[in-house]
N, CA, C and O atoms as a Tinker XYZ file with bonds, in Angstrom:
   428  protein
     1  N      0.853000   -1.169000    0.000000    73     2
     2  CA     0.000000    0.000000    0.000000    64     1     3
     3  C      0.900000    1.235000    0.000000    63     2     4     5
     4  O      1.980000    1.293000    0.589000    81     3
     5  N      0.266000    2.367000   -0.830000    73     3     6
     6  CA     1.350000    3.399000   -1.453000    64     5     7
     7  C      1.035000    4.309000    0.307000    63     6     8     9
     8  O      0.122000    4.192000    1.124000    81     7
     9  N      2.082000    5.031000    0.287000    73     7    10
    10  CA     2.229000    6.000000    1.542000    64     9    11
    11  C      0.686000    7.196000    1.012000    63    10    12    13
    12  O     -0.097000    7.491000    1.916000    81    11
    13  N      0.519000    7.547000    0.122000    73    11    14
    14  CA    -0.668000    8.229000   -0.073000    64    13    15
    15  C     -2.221000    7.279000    0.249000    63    14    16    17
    16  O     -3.239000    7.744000    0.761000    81    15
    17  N     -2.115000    6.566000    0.011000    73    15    18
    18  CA    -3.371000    5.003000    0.422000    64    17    19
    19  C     -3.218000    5.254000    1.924000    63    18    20    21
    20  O     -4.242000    5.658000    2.475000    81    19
    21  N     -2.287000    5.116000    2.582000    73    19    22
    22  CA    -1.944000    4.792000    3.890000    64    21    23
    23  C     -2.884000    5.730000    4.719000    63    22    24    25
    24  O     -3.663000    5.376000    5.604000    81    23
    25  N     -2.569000    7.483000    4.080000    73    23    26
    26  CA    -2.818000    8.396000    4.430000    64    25    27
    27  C     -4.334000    8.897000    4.646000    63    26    28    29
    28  O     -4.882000    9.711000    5.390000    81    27
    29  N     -4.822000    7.835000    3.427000    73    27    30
    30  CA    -6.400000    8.471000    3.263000    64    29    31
    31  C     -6.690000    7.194000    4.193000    63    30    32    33
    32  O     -7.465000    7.578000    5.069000    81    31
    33  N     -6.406000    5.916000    4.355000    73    31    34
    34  CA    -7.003000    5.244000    5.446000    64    33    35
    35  C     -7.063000    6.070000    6.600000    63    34    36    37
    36  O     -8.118000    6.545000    7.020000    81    35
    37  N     -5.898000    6.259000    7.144000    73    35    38
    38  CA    -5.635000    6.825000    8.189000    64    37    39
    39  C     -6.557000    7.930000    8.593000    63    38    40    41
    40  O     -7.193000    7.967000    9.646000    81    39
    41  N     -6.563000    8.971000    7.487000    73    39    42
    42  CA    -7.396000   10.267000    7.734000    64    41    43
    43  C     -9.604000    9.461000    7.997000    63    42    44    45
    44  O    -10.459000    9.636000    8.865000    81    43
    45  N     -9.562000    8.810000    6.945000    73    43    46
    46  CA   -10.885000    7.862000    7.282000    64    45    47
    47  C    -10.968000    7.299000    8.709000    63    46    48    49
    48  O    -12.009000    7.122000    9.341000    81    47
    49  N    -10.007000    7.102000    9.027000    73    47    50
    50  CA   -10.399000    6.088000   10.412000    64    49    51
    51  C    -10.501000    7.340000   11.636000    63    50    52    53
    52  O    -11.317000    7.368000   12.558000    81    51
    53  N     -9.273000    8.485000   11.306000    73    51    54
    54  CA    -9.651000    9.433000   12.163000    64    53    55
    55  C    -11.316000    9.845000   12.435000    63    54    56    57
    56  O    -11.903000    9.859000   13.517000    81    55
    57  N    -11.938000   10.224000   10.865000    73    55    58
    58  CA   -12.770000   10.514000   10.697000    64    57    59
    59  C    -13.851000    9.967000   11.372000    63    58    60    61
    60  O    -14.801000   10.717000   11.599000    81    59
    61  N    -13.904000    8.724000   11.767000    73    59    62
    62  CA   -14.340000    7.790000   11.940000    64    61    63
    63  C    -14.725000    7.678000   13.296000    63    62    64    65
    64  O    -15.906000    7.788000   13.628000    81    63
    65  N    -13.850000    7.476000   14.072000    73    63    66
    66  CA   -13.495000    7.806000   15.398000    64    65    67
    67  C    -13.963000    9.276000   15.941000    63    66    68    69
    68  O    -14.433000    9.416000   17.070000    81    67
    69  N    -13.822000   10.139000   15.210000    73    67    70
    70  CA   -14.361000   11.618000   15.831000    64    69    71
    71  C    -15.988000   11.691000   16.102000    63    70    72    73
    72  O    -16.667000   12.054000   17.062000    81    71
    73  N    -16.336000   11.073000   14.547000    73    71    74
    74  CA   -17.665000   11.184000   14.323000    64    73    75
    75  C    -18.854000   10.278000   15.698000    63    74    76    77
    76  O    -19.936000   10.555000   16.216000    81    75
    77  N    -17.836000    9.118000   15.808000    73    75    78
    78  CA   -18.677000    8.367000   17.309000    64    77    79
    79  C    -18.474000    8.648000   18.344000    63    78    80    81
    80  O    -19.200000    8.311000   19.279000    81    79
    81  N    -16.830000    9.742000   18.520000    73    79    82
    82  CA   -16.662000   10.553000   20.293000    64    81    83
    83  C    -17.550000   11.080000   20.460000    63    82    84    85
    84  O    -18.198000   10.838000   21.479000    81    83
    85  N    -18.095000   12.287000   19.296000    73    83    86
    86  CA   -18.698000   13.132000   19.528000    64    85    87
    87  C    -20.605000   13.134000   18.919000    63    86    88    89
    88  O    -21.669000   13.722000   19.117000    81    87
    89  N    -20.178000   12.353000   18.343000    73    87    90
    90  CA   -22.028000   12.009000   18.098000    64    89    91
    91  C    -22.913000   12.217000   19.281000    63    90    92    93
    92  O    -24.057000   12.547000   18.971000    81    91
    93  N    -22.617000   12.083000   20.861000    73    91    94
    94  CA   -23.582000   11.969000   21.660000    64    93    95
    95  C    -23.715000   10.602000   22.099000    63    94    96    97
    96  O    -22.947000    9.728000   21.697000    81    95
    97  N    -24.735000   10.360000   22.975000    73    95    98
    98  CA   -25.543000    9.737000   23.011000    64    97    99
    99  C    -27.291000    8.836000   22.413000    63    98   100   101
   100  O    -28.434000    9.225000   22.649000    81    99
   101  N    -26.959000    7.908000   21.824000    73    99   102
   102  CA   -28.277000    8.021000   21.011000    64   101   103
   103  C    -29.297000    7.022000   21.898000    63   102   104   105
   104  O    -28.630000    6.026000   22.177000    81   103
   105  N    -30.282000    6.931000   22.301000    73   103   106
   106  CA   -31.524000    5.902000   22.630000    64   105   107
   107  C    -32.022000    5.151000   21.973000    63   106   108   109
   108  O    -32.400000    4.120000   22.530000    81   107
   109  N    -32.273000    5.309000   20.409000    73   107   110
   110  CA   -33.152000    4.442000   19.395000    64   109   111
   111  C    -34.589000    5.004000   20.089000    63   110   112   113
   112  O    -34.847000    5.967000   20.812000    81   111
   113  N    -35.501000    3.763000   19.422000    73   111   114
   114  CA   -36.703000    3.913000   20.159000    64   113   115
   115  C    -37.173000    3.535000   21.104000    63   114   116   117
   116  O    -36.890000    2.411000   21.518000    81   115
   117  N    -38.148000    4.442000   21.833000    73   115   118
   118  CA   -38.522000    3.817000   23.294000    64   117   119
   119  C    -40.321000    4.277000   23.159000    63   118   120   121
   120  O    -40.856000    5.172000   22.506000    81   119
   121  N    -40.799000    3.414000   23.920000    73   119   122
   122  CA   -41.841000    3.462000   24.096000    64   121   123
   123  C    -42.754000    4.718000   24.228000    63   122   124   125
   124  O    -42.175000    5.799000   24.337000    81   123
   125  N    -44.404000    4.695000   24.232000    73   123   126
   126  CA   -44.937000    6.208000   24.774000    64   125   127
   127  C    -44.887000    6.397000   25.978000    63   126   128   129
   128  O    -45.088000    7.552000   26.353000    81   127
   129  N    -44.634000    5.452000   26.899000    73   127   130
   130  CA   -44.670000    6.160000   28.233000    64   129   131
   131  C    -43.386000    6.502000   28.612000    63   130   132   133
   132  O    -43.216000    7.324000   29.512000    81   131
   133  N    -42.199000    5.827000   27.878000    73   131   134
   134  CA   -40.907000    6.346000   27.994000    64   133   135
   135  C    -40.675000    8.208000   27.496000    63   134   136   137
   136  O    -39.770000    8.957000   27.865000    81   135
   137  N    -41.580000    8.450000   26.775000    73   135   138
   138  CA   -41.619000    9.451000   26.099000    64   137   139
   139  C    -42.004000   10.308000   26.553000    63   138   140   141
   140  O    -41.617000   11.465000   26.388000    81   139
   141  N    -43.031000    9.845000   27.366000    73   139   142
   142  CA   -43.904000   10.759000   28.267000    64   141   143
   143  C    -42.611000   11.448000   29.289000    63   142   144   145
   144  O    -42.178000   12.579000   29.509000    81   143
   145  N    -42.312000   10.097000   29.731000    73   143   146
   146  CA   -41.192000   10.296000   31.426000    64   145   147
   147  C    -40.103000   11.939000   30.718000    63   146   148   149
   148  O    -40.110000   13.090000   31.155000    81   147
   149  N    -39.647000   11.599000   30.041000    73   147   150
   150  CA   -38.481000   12.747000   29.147000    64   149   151
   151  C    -39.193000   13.916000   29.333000    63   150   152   153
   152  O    -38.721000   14.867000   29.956000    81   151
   153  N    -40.458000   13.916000   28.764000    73   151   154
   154  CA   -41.042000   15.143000   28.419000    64   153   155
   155  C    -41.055000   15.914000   29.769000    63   154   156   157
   156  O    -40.708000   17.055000   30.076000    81   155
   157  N    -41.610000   14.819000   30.500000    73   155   158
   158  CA   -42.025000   15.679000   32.191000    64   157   159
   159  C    -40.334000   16.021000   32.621000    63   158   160   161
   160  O    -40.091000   17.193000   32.909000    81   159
   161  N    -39.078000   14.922000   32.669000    73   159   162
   162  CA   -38.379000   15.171000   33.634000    64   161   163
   163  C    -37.543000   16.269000   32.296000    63   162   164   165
   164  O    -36.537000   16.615000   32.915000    81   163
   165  N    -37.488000   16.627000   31.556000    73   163   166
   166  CA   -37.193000   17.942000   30.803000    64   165   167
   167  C    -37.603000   18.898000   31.362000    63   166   168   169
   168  O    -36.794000   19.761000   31.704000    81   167
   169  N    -39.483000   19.112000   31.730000    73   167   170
   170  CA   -39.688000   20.535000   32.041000    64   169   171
   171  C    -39.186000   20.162000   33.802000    63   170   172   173
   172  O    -38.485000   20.913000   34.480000    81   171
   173  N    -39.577000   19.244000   34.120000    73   171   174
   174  CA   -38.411000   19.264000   35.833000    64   173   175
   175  C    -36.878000   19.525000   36.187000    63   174   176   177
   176  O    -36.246000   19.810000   37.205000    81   175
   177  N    -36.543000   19.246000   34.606000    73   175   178
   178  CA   -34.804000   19.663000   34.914000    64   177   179
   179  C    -35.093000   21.351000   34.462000    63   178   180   181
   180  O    -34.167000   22.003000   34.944000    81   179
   181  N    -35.819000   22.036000   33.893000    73   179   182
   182  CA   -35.853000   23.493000   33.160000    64   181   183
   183  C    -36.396000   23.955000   34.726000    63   182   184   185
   184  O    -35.833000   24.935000   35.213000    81   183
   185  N    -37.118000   23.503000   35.263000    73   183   186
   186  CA   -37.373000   24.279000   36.478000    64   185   187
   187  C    -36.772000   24.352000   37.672000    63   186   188   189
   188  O    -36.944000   25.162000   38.582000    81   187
   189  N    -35.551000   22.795000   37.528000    73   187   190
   190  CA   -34.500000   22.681000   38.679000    64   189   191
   191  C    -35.414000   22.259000   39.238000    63   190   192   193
   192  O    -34.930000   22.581000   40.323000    81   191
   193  N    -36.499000   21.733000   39.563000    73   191   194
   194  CA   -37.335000   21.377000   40.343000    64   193   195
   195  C    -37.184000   19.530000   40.893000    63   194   196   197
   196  O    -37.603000   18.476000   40.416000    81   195
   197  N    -36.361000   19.892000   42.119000    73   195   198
   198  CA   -35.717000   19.096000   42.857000    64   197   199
   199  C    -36.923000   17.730000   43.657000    63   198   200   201
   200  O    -36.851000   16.506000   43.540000    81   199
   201  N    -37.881000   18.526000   44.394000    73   199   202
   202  CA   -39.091000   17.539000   44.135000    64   201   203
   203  C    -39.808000   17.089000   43.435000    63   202   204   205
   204  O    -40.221000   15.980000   43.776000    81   203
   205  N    -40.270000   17.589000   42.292000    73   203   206
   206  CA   -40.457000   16.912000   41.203000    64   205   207
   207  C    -39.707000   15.710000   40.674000    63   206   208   209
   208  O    -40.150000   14.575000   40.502000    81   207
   209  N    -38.765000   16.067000   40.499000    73   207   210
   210  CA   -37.225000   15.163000   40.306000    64   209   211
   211  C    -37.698000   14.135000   41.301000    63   210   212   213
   212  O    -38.047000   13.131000   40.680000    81   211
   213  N    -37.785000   14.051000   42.069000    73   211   214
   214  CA   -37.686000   12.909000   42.806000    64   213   215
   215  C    -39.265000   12.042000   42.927000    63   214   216   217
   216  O    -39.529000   10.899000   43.298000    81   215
   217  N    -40.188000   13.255000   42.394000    73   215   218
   218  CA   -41.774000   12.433000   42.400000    64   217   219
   219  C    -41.494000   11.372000   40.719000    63   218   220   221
   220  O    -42.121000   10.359000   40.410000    81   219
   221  N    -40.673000   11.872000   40.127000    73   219   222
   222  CA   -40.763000   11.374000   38.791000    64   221   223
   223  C    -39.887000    9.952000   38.826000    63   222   224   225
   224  O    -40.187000    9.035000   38.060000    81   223
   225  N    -38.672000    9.827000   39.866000    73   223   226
   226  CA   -38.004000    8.890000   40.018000    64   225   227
   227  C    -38.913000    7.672000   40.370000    63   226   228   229
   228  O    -38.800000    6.587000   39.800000    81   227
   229  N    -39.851000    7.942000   41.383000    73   227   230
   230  CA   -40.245000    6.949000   42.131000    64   229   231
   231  C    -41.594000    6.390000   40.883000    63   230   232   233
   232  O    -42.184000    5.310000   40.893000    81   231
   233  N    -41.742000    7.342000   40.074000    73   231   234
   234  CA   -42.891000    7.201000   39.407000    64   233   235
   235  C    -42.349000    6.292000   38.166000    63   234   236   237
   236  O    -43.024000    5.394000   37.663000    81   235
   237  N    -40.975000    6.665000   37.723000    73   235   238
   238  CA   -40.388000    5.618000   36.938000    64   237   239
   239  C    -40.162000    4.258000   37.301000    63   238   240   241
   240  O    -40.269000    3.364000   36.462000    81   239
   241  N    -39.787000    3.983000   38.763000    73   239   242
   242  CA   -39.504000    2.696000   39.328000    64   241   243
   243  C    -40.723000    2.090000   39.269000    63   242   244   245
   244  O    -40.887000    0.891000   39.041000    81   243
   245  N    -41.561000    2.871000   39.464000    73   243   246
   246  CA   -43.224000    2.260000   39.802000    64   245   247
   247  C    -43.303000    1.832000   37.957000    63   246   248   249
   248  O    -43.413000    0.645000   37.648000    81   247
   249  N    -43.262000    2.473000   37.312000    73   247   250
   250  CA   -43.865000    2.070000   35.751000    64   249   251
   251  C    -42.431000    0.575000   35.129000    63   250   252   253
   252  O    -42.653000   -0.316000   34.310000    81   251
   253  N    -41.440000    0.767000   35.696000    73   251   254
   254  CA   -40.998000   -0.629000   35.485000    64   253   255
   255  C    -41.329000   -1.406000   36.279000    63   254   256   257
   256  O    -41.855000   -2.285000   35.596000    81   255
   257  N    -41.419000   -1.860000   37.836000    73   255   258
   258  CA   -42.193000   -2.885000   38.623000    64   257   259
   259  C    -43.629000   -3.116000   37.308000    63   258   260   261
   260  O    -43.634000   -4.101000   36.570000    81   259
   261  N    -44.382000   -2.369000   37.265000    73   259   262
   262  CA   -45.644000   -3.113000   36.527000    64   261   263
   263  C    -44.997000   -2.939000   35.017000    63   262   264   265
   264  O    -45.770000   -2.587000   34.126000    81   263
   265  N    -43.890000   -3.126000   34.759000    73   263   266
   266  CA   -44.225000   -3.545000   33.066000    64   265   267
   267  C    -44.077000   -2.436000   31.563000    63   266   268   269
   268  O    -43.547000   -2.531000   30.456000    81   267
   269  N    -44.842000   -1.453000   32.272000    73   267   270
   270  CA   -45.432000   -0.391000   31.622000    64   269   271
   271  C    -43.889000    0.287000   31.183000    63   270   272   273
   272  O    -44.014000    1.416000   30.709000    81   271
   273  N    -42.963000   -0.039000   31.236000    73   271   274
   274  CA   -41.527000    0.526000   30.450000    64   273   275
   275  C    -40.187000   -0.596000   30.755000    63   274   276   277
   276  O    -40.379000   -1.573000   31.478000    81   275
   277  N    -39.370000   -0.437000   30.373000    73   275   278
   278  CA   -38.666000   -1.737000   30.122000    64   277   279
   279  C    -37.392000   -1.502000   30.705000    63   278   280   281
   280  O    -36.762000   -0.517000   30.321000    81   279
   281  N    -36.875000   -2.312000   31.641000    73   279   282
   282  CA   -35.416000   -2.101000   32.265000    64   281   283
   283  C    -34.973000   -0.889000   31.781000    63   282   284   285
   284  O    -35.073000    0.207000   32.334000    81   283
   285  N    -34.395000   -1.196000   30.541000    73   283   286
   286  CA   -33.563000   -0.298000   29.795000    64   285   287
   287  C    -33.566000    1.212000   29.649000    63   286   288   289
   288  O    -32.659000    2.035000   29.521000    81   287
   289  N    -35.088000    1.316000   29.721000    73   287   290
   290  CA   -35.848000    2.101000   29.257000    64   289   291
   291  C    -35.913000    3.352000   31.198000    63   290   292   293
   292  O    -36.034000    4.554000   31.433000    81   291
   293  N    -35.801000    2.495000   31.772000    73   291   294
   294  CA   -35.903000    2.660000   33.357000    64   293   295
   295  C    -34.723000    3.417000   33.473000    63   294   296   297
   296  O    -34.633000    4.645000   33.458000    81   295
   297  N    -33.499000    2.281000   33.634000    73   295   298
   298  CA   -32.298000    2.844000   33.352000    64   297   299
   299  C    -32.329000    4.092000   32.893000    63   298   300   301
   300  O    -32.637000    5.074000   33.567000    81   299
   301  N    -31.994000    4.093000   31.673000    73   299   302
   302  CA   -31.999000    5.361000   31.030000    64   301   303
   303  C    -32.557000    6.805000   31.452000    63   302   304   305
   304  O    -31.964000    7.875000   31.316000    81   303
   305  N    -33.775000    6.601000   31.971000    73   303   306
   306  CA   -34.129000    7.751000   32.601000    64   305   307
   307  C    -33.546000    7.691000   33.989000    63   306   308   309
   308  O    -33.143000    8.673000   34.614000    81   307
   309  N    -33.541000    6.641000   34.344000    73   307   310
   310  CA   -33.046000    7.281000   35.806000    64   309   311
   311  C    -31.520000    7.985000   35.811000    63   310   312   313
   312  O    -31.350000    9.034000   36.433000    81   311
   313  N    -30.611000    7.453000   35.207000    73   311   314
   314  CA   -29.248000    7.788000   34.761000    64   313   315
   315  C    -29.747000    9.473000   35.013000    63   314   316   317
   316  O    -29.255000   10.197000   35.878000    81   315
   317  N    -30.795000    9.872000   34.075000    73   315   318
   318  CA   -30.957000   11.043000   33.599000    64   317   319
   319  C    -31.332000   12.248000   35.034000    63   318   320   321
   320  O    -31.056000   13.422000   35.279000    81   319
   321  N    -32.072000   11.182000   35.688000    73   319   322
   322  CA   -32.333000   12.031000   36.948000    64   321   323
   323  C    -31.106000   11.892000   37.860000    63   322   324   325
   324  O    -30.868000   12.933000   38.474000    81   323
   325  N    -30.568000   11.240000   38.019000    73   323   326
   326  CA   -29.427000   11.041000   38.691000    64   325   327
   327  C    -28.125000   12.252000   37.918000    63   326   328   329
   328  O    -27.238000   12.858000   38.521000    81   327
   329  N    -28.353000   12.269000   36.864000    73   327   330
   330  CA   -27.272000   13.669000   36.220000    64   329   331
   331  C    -28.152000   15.034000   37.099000    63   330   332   333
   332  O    -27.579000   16.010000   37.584000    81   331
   333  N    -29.191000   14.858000   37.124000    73   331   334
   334  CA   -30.368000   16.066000   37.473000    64   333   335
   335  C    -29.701000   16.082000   39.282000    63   334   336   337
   336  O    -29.181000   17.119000   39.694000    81   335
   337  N    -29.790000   15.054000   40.041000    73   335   338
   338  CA   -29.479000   14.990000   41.281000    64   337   339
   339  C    -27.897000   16.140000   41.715000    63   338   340   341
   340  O    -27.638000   17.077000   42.469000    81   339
   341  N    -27.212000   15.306000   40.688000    73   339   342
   342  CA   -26.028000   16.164000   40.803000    64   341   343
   343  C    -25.616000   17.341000   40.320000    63   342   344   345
   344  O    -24.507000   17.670000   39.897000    81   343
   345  N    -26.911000   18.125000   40.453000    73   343   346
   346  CA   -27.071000   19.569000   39.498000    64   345   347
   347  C    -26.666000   19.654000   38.229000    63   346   348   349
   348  O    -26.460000   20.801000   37.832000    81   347
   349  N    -26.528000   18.969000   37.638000    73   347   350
   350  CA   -26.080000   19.178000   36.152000    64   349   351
   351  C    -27.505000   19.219000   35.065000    63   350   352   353
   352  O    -27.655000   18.653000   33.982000    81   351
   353  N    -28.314000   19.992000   35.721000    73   351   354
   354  CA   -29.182000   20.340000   35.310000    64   353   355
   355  C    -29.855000   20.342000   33.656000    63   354   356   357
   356  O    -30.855000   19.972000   33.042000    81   355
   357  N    -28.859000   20.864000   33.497000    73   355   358
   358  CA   -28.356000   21.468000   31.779000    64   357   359
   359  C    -27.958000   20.124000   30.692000    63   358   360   361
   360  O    -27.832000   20.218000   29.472000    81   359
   361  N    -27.872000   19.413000   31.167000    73   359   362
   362  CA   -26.772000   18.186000   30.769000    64   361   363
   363  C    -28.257000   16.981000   31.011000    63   362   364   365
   364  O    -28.660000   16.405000   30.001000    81   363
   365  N    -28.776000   16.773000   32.018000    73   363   366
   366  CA   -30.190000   15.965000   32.181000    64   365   367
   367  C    -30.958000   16.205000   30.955000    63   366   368   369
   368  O    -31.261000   15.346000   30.127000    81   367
   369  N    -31.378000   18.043000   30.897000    73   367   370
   370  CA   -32.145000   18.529000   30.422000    64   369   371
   371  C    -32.124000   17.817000   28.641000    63   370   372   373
   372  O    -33.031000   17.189000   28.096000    81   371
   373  N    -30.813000   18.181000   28.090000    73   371   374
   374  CA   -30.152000   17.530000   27.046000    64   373   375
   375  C    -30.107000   16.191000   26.576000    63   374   376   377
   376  O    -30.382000   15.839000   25.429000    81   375
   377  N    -29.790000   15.546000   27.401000    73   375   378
   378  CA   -30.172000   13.908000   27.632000    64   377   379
   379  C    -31.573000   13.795000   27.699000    63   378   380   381
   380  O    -31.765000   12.650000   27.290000    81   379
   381  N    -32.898000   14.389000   28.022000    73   379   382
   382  CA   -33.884000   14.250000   27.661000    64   381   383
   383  C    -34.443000   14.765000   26.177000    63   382   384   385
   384  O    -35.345000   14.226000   25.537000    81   383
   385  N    -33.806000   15.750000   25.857000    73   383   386
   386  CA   -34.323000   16.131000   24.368000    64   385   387
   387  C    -33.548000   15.293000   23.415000    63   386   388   389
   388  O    -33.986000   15.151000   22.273000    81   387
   389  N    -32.573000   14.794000   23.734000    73   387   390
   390  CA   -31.744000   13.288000   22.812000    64   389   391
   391  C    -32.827000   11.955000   22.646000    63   390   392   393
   392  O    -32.840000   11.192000   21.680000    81   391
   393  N    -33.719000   11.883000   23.835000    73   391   394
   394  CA   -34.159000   10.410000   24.080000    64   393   395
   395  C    -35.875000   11.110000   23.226000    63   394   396   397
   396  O    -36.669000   10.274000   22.795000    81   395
   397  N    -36.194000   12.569000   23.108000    73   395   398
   398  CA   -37.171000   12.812000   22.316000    64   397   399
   399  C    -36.882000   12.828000   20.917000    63   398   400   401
   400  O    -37.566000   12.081000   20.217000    81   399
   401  N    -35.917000   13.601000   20.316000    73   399   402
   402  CA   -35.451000   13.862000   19.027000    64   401   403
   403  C    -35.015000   12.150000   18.416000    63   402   404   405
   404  O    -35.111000   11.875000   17.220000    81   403
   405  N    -34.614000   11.285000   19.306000    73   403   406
   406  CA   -34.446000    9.920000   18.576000    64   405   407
   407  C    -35.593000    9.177000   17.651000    63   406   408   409
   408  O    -35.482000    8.327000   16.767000    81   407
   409  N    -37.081000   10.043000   18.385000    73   407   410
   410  CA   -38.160000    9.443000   18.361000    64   409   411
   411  C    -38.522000   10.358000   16.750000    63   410   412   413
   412  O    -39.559000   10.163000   16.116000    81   411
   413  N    -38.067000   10.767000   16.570000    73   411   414
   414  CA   -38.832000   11.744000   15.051000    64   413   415
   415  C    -37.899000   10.848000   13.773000    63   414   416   417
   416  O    -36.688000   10.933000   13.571000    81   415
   417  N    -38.696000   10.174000   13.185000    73   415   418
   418  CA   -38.497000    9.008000   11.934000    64   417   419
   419  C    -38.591000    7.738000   12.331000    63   418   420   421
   420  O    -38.321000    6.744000   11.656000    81   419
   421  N    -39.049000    7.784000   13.643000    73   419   422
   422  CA   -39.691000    6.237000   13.870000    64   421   423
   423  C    -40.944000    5.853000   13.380000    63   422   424   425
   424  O    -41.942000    6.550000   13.568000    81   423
   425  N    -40.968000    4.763000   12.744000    73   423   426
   426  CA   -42.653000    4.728000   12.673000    64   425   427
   427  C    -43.268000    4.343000   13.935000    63   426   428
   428  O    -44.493000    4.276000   14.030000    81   427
């Protein structure tokens, strides 16, 4: 392989690598009540609203015990309130409009 070949691999794989550091975080699809949870703990992270935050936690644990959202799906939001716990308010908030915006081209 010529030292110019080498180069455009190389620059590709950089490319490559940047594009998945920085892509984010993605969710795929999640359910409507997963959808729901985002929406609420979005306007709870915009209001800093610390009890809320925590009515929504228990309300997520409660909707995986019965079913109604899926481990993963649990996880995920809670992660999200747990960024919210540790004031990173801004950063929750974000992580919830990621787990909405995944949802636009799903059927």
């Amino acid at each position: 392989m010529s030292i110019r070949n080498r180069l455009r691999l190389a620059a590709c794989q950089l490319a490559l690598i940047c594009a998945v550091l920085f892509s984010g975080c993605s969710y795929g699809e999640v359910s409507g009540n997963t959808y729901q949870y985002a929406k609420a703990l979005y306007s709870i992270c915009n209001r800093h609203d610390a009890e809320g935050l925590e009515k929504a936690s228990r309300q997520i644990a409660a909707a995986e015990a019965q079913g109604e959202i899926t481990t993963q799906e649990a996880e995920w939001l809670q992660e999200i309130v747990a960024e919210a716990r540790n004031d990173h308010w801004e950063d929750a908030m974000q992580d919830c409009r990621q787990m909405m915006e995944d949802q636009i081209g799903q059927p």
